[in-house]
N, C-alpha and C positions, 0 to 999 in steps of 0.2 A: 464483483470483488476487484476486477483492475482497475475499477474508478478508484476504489479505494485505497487500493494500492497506491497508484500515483498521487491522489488527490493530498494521502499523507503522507506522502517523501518531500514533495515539495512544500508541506507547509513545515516541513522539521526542517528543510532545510532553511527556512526561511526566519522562523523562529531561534534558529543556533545558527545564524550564520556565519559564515566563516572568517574567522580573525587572517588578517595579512601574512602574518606570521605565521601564521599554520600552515604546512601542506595538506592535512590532513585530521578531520575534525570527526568523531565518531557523537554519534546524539542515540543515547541508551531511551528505547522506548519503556511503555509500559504495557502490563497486561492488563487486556479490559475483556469482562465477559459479558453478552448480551443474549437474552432468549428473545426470538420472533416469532412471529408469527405464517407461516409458511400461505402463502399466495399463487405462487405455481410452480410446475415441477415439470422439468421437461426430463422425459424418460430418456431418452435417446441420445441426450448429452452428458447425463446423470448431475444434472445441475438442481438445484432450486430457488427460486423468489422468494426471498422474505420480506415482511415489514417489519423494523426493529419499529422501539417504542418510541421513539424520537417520531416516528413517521417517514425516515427514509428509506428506502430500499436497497437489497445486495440480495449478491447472486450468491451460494457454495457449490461448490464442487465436490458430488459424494463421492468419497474412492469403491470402486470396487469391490464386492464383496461384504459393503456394512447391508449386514442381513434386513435392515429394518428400511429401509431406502423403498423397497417393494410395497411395502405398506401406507408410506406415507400419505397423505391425501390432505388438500386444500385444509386451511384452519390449524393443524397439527401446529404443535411449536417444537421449537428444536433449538438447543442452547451453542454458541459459538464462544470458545474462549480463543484469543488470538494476542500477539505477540510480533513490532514491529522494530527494528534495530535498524539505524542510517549509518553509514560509513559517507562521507562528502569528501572529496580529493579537488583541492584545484588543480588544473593540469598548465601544465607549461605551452608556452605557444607551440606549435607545429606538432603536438600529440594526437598521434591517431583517435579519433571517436570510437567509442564503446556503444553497442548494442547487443546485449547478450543475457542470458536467460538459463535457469534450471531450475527444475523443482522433485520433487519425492513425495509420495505419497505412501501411507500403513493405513492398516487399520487393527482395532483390536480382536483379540480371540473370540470376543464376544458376539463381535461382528454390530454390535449397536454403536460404537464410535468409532471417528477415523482423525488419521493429522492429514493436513495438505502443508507442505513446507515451500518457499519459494523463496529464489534468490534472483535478483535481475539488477543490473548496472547499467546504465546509459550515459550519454554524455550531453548535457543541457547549457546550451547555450544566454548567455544571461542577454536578451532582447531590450529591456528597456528596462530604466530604473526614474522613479518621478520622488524625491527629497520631501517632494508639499504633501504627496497624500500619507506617509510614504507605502512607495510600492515598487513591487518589480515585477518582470516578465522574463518566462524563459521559454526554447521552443529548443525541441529536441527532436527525433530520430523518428519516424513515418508521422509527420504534422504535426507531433506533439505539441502543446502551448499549454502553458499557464501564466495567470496571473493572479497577483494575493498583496494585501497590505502588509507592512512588514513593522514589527513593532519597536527593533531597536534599531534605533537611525544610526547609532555608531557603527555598529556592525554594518548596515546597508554601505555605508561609506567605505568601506573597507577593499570591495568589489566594480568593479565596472563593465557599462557595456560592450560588450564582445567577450568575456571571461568567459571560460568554457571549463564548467563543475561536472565531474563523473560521480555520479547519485548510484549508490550503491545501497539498496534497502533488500532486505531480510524479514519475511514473513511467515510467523507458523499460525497456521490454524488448527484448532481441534474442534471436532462437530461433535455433539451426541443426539441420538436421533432419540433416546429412551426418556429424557425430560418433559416433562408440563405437558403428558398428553392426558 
Protein backbone atom coordinates (compact mmCIF):
# COMPACT_ATOMS: atom_id res chain seq x y z
CA UNK A 1 0.00 0.00 0.00
CA UNK A 2 2.95 2.70 0.42
CA UNK A 3 3.86 2.13 -3.10
CA UNK A 4 0.64 3.22 -3.66
CA UNK A 5 0.63 5.70 -1.70
CA UNK A 6 3.42 7.60 -2.94
CA UNK A 7 3.24 6.29 -6.37
CA UNK A 8 -0.10 8.44 -6.54
CA UNK A 9 0.72 11.66 -4.73
CA UNK A 10 3.27 12.27 -6.96
CA UNK A 11 1.48 11.52 -10.13
CA UNK A 12 -1.39 14.19 -8.72
CA UNK A 13 1.07 16.13 -8.07
CA UNK A 14 2.31 16.19 -11.35
CA UNK A 15 -0.82 16.04 -13.25
CA UNK A 16 -2.21 19.55 -11.19
CA UNK A 17 0.77 21.09 -11.04
CA UNK A 18 1.24 23.87 -9.38
CA UNK A 19 0.53 27.28 -10.93
CA UNK A 20 3.33 30.26 -9.67
CA UNK A 21 0.75 32.00 -8.26
CA UNK A 22 -0.44 29.72 -6.03
CA UNK A 23 1.06 28.82 -2.55
CA UNK A 24 -1.14 26.27 -2.26
CA UNK A 25 -2.97 24.00 -4.66
CA UNK A 26 -5.36 21.10 -3.24
CA UNK A 27 -6.17 18.20 -6.08
CA UNK A 28 -9.57 16.44 -4.94
CA UNK A 29 -9.13 12.67 -5.63
CA UNK A 30 -11.46 10.22 -6.39
CA UNK A 31 -13.06 7.08 -4.97
CA UNK A 32 -12.19 3.92 -6.73
CA UNK A 33 -13.29 0.40 -5.50
CA UNK A 34 -11.51 -2.66 -6.52
CA UNK A 35 -12.14 -6.51 -5.37
CA UNK A 36 -8.72 -9.03 -5.53
CA UNK A 37 -7.90 -11.60 -5.18
CA UNK A 38 -5.90 -12.54 -1.94
CA UNK A 39 -2.31 -14.23 -2.60
CA UNK A 40 -0.79 -14.03 0.81
CA UNK A 41 -1.39 -13.31 4.12
CA UNK A 42 1.09 -12.75 6.63
CA UNK A 43 -0.55 -13.37 10.10
CA UNK A 44 1.89 -11.68 12.19
CA UNK A 45 1.84 -8.32 10.55
CA UNK A 46 -1.98 -8.71 10.02
CA UNK A 47 -1.28 -7.73 6.37
CA UNK A 48 -2.47 -9.26 3.12
CA UNK A 49 -1.19 -9.65 -0.72
CA UNK A 50 -3.51 -9.05 -3.23
CA UNK A 51 -3.79 -9.23 -6.95
CA UNK A 52 -6.12 -6.53 -8.23
CA UNK A 53 -7.55 -7.20 -11.77
CA UNK A 54 -5.20 -5.05 -13.55
CA UNK A 55 -2.59 -7.73 -12.53
CA UNK A 56 -0.74 -5.60 -9.99
CA UNK A 57 -0.20 -6.20 -6.48
CA UNK A 58 -0.95 -4.36 -2.79
CA UNK A 59 -0.59 -4.94 0.36
CA UNK A 60 -3.70 -4.13 3.25
CA UNK A 61 -3.38 -3.77 6.50
CA UNK A 62 -6.25 -5.74 8.60
CA UNK A 63 -7.20 -3.71 11.75
CA UNK A 64 -7.47 -5.58 14.54
CA UNK A 65 -10.39 -7.19 15.56
CA UNK A 66 -12.11 -7.75 11.88
CA UNK A 67 -13.48 -11.08 13.01
CA UNK A 68 -13.09 -12.60 9.57
CA UNK A 69 -9.22 -11.95 9.02
CA UNK A 70 -8.79 -15.47 10.85
CA UNK A 71 -10.44 -17.14 8.34
CA UNK A 72 -9.12 -15.78 5.33
CA UNK A 73 -7.05 -18.09 3.14
CA UNK A 74 -5.08 -17.91 -0.29
CA UNK A 75 -7.79 -17.32 -3.33
CA UNK A 76 -10.44 -15.59 -0.87
CA UNK A 77 -11.29 -12.04 -2.39
CA UNK A 78 -11.81 -9.21 -0.41
CA UNK A 79 -13.27 -5.81 -1.76
CA UNK A 80 -11.20 -2.28 -1.00
CA UNK A 81 -12.85 1.03 -1.52
CA UNK A 82 -10.37 3.83 -1.00
CA UNK A 83 -10.08 7.47 -1.08
CA UNK A 84 -6.90 9.82 -1.96
CA UNK A 85 -7.07 13.77 -1.30
CA UNK A 86 -3.37 15.99 -2.17
CA UNK A 87 -2.81 19.22 -0.53
CA UNK A 88 0.68 20.54 -2.51
CA UNK A 89 2.31 23.72 -0.85
CA UNK A 90 5.39 25.30 -2.49
CA UNK A 91 7.58 26.29 0.28
CA UNK A 92 9.66 29.26 0.48
CA UNK A 93 13.46 29.16 0.47
CA UNK A 94 15.02 28.43 3.77
CA UNK A 95 11.69 26.30 5.11
CA UNK A 96 12.29 23.60 7.28
CA UNK A 97 11.58 19.88 5.54
CA UNK A 98 8.51 18.01 6.56
CA UNK A 99 8.59 14.37 7.21
CA UNK A 100 5.74 13.37 9.26
CA UNK A 101 3.08 10.76 9.42
CA UNK A 102 -0.51 9.64 11.32
CA UNK A 103 -2.87 7.27 10.79
CA UNK A 104 -6.30 5.64 12.69
CA UNK A 105 -7.64 2.76 12.34
CA UNK A 106 -11.80 1.12 13.30
CA UNK A 107 -13.25 -1.35 12.43
CA UNK A 108 -17.02 -2.24 12.35
CA UNK A 109 -19.35 -3.97 15.00
CA UNK A 110 -19.60 -6.58 12.58
CA UNK A 111 -16.02 -7.17 12.80
CA UNK A 112 -16.16 -8.22 8.94
CA UNK A 113 -14.93 -4.58 7.82
CA UNK A 114 -12.44 -2.06 8.93
CA UNK A 115 -11.06 1.72 7.65
CA UNK A 116 -7.38 2.27 7.76
CA UNK A 117 -7.00 6.23 7.45
CA UNK A 118 -3.54 7.89 6.82
CA UNK A 119 -2.23 11.23 6.54
CA UNK A 120 1.56 11.87 5.81
CA UNK A 121 3.48 15.09 4.42
CA UNK A 122 6.91 15.26 3.22
CA UNK A 123 8.92 17.56 1.53
CA UNK A 124 10.13 16.70 -2.25
CA UNK A 125 12.65 18.20 -3.67
CA UNK A 126 12.10 18.96 -7.55
CA UNK A 127 15.59 16.92 -8.98
CA UNK A 128 15.29 17.42 -12.51
CA UNK A 129 12.99 18.71 -14.98
CA UNK A 130 13.66 17.56 -19.10
CA UNK A 131 10.91 20.21 -21.47
CA UNK A 132 11.60 17.41 -24.56
CA UNK A 133 10.12 14.40 -22.96
CA UNK A 134 8.45 16.17 -20.65
CA UNK A 135 9.29 15.19 -17.32
CA UNK A 136 10.34 15.55 -13.98
CA UNK A 137 12.16 14.10 -10.89
CA UNK A 138 11.79 14.59 -7.30
CA UNK A 139 13.83 12.98 -4.27
CA UNK A 140 12.68 13.38 -0.88
CA UNK A 141 13.12 12.29 2.77
CA UNK A 142 14.97 8.40 3.49
CA UNK A 143 16.03 8.12 -0.76
CA UNK A 144 12.90 8.69 -1.74
CA UNK A 145 12.83 9.36 -5.88
CA UNK A 146 10.47 9.60 -8.44
CA UNK A 147 10.24 10.27 -11.81
CA UNK A 148 6.98 10.45 -14.23
CA UNK A 149 6.07 12.32 -17.63
CA UNK A 150 4.29 15.23 -17.15
CA UNK A 151 1.54 16.13 -19.36
CA UNK A 152 0.99 19.83 -19.09
CA UNK A 153 4.14 21.69 -20.21
CA UNK A 154 2.77 24.94 -19.01
CA UNK A 155 2.37 24.17 -15.74
CA UNK A 156 5.82 22.09 -15.73
CA UNK A 157 7.28 25.71 -16.58
CA UNK A 158 5.86 27.22 -13.88
CA UNK A 159 8.54 25.17 -11.34
CA UNK A 160 12.10 24.83 -11.29
CA UNK A 161 15.02 22.66 -10.19
CA UNK A 162 15.77 22.91 -6.56
CA UNK A 163 11.85 24.04 -5.72
CA UNK A 164 10.99 22.20 -2.70
CA UNK A 165 6.97 21.10 -2.70
CA UNK A 166 5.57 19.74 0.87
CA UNK A 167 3.12 16.80 -0.59
CA UNK A 168 0.59 16.47 1.64
CA UNK A 169 -1.81 13.27 0.81
CA UNK A 170 -4.66 11.85 2.80
CA UNK A 171 -5.74 8.24 2.35
CA UNK A 172 -8.85 6.30 3.53
CA UNK A 173 -9.34 2.89 3.12
CA UNK A 174 -12.16 0.57 3.71
CA UNK A 175 -11.67 -3.41 3.55
CA UNK A 176 -14.41 -5.83 3.69
CA UNK A 177 -13.42 -9.22 4.28
CA UNK A 178 -17.32 -10.64 3.72
CA UNK A 179 -17.43 -9.96 -0.36
CA UNK A 180 -16.91 -12.48 -3.35
CA UNK A 181 -16.01 -15.38 -1.24
Amino acid sequence: MKALICASAVAVLISGAIPAAAQTKTVTGEAKTVTATVEAIDSTNRTVTVKKPDGTYDDFYIPTGMKKFDTLKVGDKVTARYYENMVLTVQKPGAKAKDSGNAAVTRSQSGNAGTVAHQRTITATIAAIDMKVPSITFTGPNGWKYSTRVEDKAALATVKVGDKVDITWTEATILSLDEGK
